[in-house]
C-alpha positions in Angstrom: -11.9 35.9 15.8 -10.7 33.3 13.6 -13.6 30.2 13.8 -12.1 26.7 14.2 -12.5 25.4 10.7 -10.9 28.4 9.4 -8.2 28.0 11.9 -7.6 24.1 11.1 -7.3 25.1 7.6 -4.7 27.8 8.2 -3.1 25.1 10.1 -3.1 22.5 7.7 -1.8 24.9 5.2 1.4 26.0 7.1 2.3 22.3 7.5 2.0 21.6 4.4 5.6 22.5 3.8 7.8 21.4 1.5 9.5 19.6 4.6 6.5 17.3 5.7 5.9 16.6 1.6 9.7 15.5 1.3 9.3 13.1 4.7 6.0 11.8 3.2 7.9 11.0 0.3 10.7 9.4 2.4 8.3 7.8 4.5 6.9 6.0 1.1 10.2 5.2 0.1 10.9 3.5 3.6 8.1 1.5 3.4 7.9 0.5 -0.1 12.1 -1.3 0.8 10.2 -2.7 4.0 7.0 -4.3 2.2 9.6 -5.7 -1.1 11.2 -7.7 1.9 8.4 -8.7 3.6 6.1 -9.4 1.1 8.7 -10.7 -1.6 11.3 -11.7 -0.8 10.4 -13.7 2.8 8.1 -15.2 0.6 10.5 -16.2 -2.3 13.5 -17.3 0.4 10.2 -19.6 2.4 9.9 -20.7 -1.5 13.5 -22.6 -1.4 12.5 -24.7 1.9 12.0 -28.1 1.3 8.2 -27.7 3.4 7.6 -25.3 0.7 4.1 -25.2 -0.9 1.7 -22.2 -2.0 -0.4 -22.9 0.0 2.1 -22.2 3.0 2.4 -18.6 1.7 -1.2 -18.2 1.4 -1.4 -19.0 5.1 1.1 -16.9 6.0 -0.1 -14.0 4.5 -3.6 -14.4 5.5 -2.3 -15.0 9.0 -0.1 -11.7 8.9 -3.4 -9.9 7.2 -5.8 -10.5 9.8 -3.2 -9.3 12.2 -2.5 -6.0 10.5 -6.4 -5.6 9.8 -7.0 -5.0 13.4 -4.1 -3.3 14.4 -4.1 -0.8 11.6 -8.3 0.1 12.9 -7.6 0.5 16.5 -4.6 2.0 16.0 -6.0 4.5 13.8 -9.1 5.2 16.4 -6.1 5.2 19.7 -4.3 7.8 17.2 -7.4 10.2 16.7 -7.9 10.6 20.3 -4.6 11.2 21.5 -3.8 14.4 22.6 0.2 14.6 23.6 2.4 17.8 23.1 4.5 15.1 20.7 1.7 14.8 18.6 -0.9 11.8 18.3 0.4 9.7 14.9 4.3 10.4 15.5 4.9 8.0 18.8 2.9 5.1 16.6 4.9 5.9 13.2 8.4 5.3 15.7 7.4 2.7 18.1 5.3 0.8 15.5 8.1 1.3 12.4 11.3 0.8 14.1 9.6 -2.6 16.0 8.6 -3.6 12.7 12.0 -3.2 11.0 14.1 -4.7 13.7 12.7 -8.3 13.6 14.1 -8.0 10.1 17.5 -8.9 12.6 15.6 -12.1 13.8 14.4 -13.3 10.5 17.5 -15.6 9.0 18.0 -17.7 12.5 15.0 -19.8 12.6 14.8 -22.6 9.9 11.4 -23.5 10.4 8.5 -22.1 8.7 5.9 -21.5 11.4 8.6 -19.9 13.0 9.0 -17.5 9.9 5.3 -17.3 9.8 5.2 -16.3 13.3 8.0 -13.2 13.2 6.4 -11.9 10.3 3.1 -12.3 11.8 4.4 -9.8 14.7 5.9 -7.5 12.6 2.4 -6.7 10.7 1.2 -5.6 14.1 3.7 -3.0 14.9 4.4 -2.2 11.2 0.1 -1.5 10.3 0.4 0.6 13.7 2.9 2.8 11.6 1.5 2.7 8.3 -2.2 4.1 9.2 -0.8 7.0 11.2 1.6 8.0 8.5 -0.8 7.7 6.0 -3.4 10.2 7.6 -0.5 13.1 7.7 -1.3 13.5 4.0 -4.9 15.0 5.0 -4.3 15.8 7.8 -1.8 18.3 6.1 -2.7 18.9 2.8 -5.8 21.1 1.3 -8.2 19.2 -0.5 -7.3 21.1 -3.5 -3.5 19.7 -3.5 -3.9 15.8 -2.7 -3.5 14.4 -5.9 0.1 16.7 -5.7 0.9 15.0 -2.6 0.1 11.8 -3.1 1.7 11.6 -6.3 5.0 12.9 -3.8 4.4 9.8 -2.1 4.0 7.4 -4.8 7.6 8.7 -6.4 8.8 7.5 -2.8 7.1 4.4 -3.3 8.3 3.7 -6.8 12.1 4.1 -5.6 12.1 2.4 -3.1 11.1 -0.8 -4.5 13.5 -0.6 -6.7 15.9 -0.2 -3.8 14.3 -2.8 -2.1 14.9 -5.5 -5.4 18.5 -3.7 -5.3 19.2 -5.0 -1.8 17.5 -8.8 -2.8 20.9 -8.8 -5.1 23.2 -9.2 -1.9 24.3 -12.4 -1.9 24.4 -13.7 2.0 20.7 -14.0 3.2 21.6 -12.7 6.7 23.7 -9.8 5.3 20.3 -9.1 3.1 18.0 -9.1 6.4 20.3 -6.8 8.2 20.4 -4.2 5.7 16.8 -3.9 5.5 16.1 -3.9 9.3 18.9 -1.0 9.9 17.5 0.9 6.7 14.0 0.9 7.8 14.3 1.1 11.5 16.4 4.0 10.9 14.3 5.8 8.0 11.1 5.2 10.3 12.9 6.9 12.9 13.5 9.9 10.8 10.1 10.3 9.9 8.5 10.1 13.1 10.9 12.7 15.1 10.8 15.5 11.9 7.8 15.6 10.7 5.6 18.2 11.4 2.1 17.5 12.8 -1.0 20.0 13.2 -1.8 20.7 17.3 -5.9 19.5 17.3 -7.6 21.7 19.9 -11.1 18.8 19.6 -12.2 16.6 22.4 -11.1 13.3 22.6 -12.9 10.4 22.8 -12.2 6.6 24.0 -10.8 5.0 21.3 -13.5 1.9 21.9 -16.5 4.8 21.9 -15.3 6.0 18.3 -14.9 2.7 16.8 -18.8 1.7 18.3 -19.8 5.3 17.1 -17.9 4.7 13.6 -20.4 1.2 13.0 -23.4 2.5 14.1 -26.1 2.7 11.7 -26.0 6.2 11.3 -22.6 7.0 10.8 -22.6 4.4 7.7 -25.5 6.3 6.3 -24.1 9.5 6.6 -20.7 8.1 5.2 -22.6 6.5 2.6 -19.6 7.1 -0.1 -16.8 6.3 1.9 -17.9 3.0 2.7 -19.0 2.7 -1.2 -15.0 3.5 -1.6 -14.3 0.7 1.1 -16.0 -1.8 -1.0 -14.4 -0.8 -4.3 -10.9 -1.3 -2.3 -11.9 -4.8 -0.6 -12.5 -6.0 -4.1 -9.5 -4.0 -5.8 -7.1 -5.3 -3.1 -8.6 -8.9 -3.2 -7.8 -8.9 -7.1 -4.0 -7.8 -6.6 -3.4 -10.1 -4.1 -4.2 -13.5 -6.4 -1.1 -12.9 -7.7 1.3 -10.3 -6.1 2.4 -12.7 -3.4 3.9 -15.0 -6.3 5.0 -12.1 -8.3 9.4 -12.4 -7.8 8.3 -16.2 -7.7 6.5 -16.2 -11.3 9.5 -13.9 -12.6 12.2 -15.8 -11.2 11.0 -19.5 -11.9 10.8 -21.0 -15.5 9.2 -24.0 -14.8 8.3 -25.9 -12.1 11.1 -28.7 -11.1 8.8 -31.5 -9.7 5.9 -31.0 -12.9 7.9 -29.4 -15.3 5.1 -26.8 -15.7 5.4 -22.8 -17.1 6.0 -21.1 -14.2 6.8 -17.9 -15.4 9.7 -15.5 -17.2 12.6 -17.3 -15.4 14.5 -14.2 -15.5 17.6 -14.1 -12.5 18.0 -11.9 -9.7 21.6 -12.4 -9.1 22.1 -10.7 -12.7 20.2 -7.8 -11.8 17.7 -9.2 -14.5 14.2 -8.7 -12.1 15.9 -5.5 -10.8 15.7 -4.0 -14.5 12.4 -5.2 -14.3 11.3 -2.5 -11.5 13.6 -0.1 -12.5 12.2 0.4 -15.9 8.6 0.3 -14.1 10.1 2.6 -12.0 11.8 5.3 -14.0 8.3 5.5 -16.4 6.3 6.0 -13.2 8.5 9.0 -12.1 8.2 10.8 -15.6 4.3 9.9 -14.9 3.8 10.3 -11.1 3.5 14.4 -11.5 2.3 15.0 -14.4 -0.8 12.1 -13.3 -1.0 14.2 -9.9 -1.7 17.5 -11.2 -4.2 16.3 -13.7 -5.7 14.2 -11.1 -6.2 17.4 -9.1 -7.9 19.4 -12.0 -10.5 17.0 -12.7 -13.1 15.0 -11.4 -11.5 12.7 -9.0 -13.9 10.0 -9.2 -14.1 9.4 -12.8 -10.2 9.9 -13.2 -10.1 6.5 -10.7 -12.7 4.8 -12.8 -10.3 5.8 -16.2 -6.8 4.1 -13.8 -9.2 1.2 -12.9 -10.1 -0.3 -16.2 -6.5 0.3 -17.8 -5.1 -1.2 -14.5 -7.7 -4.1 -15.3 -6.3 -4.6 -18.4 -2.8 -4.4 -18.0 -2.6 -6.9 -15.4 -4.7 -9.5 -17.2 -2.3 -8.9 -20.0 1.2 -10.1 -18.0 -0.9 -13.5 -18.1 0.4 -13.9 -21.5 4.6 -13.0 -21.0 5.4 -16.5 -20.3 3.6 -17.7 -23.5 6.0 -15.5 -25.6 8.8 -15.4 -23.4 11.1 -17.2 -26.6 11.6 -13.9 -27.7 13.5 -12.9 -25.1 12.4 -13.0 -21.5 13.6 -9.7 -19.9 12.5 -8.1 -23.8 8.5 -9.0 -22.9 9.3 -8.3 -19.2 10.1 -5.0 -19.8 7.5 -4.2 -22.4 4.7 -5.7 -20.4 5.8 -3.4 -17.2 5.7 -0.2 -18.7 1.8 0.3 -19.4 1.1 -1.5 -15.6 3.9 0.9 -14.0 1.9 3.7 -15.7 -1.7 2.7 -15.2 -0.6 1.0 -11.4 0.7 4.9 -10.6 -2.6 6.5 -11.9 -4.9 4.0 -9.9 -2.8 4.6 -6.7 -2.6 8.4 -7.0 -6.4 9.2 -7.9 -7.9 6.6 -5.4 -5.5 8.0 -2.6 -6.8 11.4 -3.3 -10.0 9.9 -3.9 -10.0 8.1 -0.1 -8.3 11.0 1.6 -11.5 13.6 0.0 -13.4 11.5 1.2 -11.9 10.8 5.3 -14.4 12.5 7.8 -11.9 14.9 9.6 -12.1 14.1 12.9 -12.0 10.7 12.4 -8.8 10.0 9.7 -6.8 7.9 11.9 -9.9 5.5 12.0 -11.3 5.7 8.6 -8.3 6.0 6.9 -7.5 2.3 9.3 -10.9 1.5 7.8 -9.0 1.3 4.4 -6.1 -0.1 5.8 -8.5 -3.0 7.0 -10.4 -3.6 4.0 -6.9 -3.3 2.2 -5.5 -6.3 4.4 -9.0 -8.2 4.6 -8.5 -8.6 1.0 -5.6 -10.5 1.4 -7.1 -13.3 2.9 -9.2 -13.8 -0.1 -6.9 -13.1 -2.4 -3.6 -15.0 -1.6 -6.1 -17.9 -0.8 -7.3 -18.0 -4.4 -4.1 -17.6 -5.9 -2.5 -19.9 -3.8 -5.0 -22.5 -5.0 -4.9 -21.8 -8.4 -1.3 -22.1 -8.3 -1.1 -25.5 -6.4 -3.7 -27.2 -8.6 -3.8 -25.4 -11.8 -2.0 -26.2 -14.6 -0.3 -22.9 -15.5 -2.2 -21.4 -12.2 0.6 -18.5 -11.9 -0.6 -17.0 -15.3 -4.6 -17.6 -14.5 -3.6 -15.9 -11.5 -3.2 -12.4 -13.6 -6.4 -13.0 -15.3 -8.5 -13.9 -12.3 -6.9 -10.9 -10.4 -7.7 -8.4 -13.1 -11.5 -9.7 -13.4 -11.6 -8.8 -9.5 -10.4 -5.2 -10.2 -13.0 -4.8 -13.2 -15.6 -5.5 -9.9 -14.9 -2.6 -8.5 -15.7 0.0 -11.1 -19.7 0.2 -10.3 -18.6 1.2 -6.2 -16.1 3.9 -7.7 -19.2 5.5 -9.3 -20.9 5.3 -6.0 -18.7 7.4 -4.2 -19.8 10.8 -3.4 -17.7 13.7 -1.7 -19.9 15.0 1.4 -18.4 18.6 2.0 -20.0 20.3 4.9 -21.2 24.1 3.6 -19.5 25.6 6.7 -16.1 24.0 5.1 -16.7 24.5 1.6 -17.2 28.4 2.4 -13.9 28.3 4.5 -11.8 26.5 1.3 -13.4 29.6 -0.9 -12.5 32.4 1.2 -9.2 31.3 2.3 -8.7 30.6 -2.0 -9.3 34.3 -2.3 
C-alpha cells in the first residue's frame, strides 16, 4: 500500500508535465501584460490629468494594495479547503482573472480620478484572488528538487510579457489600448484556468476562518519560524521596489518637470518604441539567463544563492539613480546599458527567492502561506509608493533618490534571508530519497 506522502508525491510528479509548466509559463506571461497596464501605464495615463500629483498615485496604489493584501490571504485559505471535482485554485484563477481583466473595458470612460482609483481598486480584489491560486500550482506540482526549473519557466513568461505589455502602450487611441489588454487577459486567464492540470487532495478540509486563526497562533509561527523569517525579508524587499517602480515609465518618459523645470528622468519616447527597446533588451538578456540561473539555483544552496541575487539587485538599482545625470550621451545608450545588469540580477532574485518561498510553503497550507507572501508583498506597497511618492513631490531630483532609497530597503533584507531555514519532515525527506532511486 502506497502511504499518502508517497502518493502525493507520485502525484505531484505526474502533473508536473510539460503541459502544466508551459501554462505556468503562459499564465506569467498573462499576468506580467495585465500588471504593465495596471501598474504602469494607468498610472502614467492618471499622470497627464490636470488633478495629477504623486501623491494621487501613492494613494491609489496603497488603496489598491490593502485591497489585494486581504483578498490574496483569504483567498489563498478559501482555496486550500476547497474540495470540488474542478479542482480548488482553478474556479479562483477564472472567476478572479477574467473579472480582473474585463474592467480593463471600463477604464477609458470615466474622467475623474477617484473614479480611476476606484475601478482599479476592484480589480486588485478579483485579480490577487487569481494570482495566489496560480501561484501555489508551482508547488503544488513541482518536486522540491525542480523549482528553481519551474520558476525560472515562469519568469521567461514574465519577462515577455512585459515586453508585450510596453508593446501594446505604443497603440495610439487610449480606449483601443484598454481594450486590447482586457480581451488579451480575460481570454489568457481563461485558458489557464480550464487546461491546467491540478493534483486531486484526498485531506480534510477545514473552514477557511479556522485555518487563518490556526495559521497566527503562536505556535504555528514558531514552528514556521523560517517562513515567516522569509516573510520579513519580502515586506522589506517589496517596500524598497516599490519607492520607485510606480514612477518607473514616468521617470523614463519625462525629461524634466514642466511646472519646476527639474531632472525628471531619461525622457526617452514611447510612441518611438524608445522605452519598448528598453524592456526588450532587459528582456532578451533575461531569457539567455532565466535557465541557465534556474538550474544553478537548483544545485545549490538556495538560501545563499538569494542572498548573492539580493546584494547585486541592491546595487543595480541604486545605480539607475545616476542615468539621468549622464543621459547627454545618449539617453536610450545609458538606458540600455543600465538595464542589462538589473534585468540579469532582477531574474536571479525572482527565481531563487520563488524557489526559496515555495521550499519553504507548509503543504497543506500553500494557498494560505503562499497568500501570506502575496500580503506581505502588497503591504509593502503602502510603505513604499508612500515614500516615493513623497520624495518625488518635495525632493529636488526625488525620482533619482527614489532608486537609491529603494535599493538601501532591499540591502535590509539580507540578515532575514540568512534566517530562513528549510523544515523538511523525516517522513518526507525519506519519501523524496526513495522515489529519487
Amino acid at each position: 500500500m502506497i502511504s499518502d506522502d508517497k502518493q502525493q508525491s507520485y502525484s505531484a510528479g505526474s502533473l508536473g508535465s510539460m503541459r502544466n509548466i508551459l501554462l505556468i509559463s503562459f499564465g506569467a506571461f498573462i499576468w506580467s501584460i495585465y500588471l504593465s497596464i495596471q501598474g504602469q501605464f494607468l498610472n502614467d495615463y492618471i499622470a497627464d490629468m490636470v488633478t495629477y500629483t504623486p501623491l494621487k498615485i501613492s494613494l491609489m496604489v496603497s488603496l489598491v494594495a490593502m485591497t489585494g493584501a486581504f483578498a490574496s490571504i483569504i483567498f489563498g485559505a478559501i482555496s486550500d479547503n476547497l474540495r470540488i471535482k474542478f479542482g480548488r485554485r482553478k474556479p479562483f484563477i477564472i472567476i478572479g482573472g477574467v473579472f480582473s481583466a474585463i474592467f480593463f473595458f471600463l477604464l477609458p470612460f470615466p474622467n475623474a480620478v477617484a473614479a480611476i482609483i476606484a475601478i482599479n481598486v476592484v480589480m486588485s480584489l478579483f485579480n490577487n484572488a487569481a494570482f495566489v491560486c496560480n501561484n501555489s500550482f508551482i508547488p503544488d506540482t513541482t518536486s522540491k528538487k525542480k523549482l528553481g526549473k519551474v520558476n525560472s519557466f515562469a519568469a521567461l513568461g514574465t519577462s515577455i510579457g512585459t515586453v508585450v505589455g510596453f508593446a501594446i502602450m505604443m497603440i495610439n487611441s487610449t480606449n483601443t489600448l484598454f481594450f486590447v489588454s482586457g480581451a488579451i487577459c480575460s481570454l489568457g486567464f481563461l485558458i489557464v484556468g480550464i487546461f491546467i492540470q491540478e493534483p486531486i487532495n484526498q485531506s480534510e478540509p477545514k473552514k477557511w476562518y479556522e485555518s487563518i486563526k490556526e495559521t497566527f497562533h503562536p505556535r504555528s509561527l514558531k514552528n514556521e519560524k523560517g517562513f515567516f523569517n522569509f516573510l520579513i525579508s519580502h515586506f522589506l524587499l517589496h517596500t524598497g521596489i516599490n519607492v520607485y517602480i510606480p514612477f518607473l515609465l514616468i521617470f523614463l518618459t519625462q525629461q524634466n518637470n514642466p511646472s519646476s523645470g527639474e531632472l525628471i528622468g531619461l525622457g526617452l519616447s514611447i510612441e518611438s518604441g524608445e522605452v519598448l527597446v528598453i524592456f526588450a533588451v532587459m528582456t532578451v538578456v533575461s531569457l539567455l539567463a532565466t535557465i541557465p540561473i534556474g538550474i544553478f539555483s537548483d544545485r545549490i544552496d538556495t538560501s545563499l544563492f538569494l542572498l548573492i541575487s539580493r546584494v547585486v539587485f541592491a546595487i543595480t538599482t541604486i545605480l539607475l539613480a545616476l542615468t539621468p545625470l549622464i543621459r547627454t550621451l545618449n539617453p536610450l545608450f545609458v538606458g540600455v546599458l543600465f538595464i542589462i545588469p538589473y534585468g540579469i540580477a532582477n531574474t536571479a532574485d525572482i527565481i531563487s527567492r520563488g524557489a526559496l518561498m515555495h521550499k519553504l510553503a507548509p503543504k497543506e497550507k500553500r494557498g494560505q502561506f503562499l497568500g501570506l507572501t502575496v500580503f506581505v508583498k502588497i503591504l509593502a506597497q503602502i510603505p513604499g509608493v508612500i515614500i516615493g511618492g513623497l520624495l518625488a513631490q518635495f525632493l529636488q531630483g526625488g525620482y533619482q533618490f527614489a532608486f537609491v532609497f529603494g535599493g538601501v530597503i532591499v540591502l535590509l533584507s539580507l540578515p532575514f534571508i540568512s534566517f530562513t531555514k528549510i523544515r523538511t519532515p523525516l517522513i518526507q525527506e525519506t519519501t523524496e530519497k526513495s522515489l529519487s532511486n
